[in-house]
C-alpha positions in Angstrom: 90.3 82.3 114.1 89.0 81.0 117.2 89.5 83.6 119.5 86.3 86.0 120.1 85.5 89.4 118.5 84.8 90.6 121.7 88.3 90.1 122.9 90.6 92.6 123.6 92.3 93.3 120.3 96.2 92.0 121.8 95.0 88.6 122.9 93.5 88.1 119.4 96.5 89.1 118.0 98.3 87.1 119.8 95.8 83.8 118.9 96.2 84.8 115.6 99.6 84.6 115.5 99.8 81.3 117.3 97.4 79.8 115.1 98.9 81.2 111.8 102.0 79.2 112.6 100.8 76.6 113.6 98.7 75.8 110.2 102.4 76.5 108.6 105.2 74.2 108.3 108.0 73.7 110.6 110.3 76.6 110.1 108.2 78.5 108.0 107.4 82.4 108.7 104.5 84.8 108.7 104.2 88.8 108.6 102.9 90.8 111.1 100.3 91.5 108.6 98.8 88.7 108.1 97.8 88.6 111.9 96.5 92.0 111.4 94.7 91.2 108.5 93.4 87.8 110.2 91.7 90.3 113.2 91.0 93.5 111.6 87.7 94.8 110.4 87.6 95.4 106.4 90.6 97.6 105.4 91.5 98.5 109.3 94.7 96.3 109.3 97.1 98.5 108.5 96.1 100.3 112.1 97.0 96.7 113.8 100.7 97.0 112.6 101.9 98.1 116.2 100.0 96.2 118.2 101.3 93.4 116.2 104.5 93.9 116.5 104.3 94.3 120.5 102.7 90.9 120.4 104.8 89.5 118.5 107.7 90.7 120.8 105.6 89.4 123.6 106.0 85.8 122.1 109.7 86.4 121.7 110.2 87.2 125.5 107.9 84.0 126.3 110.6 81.6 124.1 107.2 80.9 121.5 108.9 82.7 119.0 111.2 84.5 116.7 111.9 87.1 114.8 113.4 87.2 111.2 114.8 89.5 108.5 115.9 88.0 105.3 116.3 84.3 107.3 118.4 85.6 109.9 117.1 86.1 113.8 117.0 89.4 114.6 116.1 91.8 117.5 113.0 93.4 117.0 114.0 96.6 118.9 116.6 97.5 116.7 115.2 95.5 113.1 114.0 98.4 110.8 112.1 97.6 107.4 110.0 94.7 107.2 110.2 91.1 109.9 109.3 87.9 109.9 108.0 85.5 112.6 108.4 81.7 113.1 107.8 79.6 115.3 110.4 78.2 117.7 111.2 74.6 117.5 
């Protein structure tokens, strides 16, 4: 990841996301976790689930992405259980 250490955790997060899909293929998705896991210290991850989550519904309300459960869009709101994220195209 590009983005410094030194940054404030939700703008890495945010990188993260952004360059996660962009390394994937059109249409493809990513978990919330694997942001977490790209910008978290050691085993902290699991503490960067919310923040993710917010980030990700940041890049929702900017149009940069969506949110999936089992392929479908979703709102992430009201989506309980696990989501996805891909990239608008």
């Amino acid at each position: 990841m590009s983005t410094s250490p030194d940054a404030p955790v939700e703008q890495r997060l945010r990188r993260s996301i952004l360059d996660l899909l962009d390394r994937r293929r059109p249409g493809a998705t990513i978990c919330p976790s694997d942001a977490a896991r790209d910008v978290a210290e050691a085993d902290s991850w699991r503490g960067l689930m919310v923040p993710a989550r917010r980030v990700a519904a940041a890049l929702v309300e900017e149009g940069l992405v969506e949110i999936t459960q089992g392929g479908r869009v979703v709102d992430l709101d009201t989506a309980t259980g696990p989501v996805r994220i891909r990239k608008v195209s």
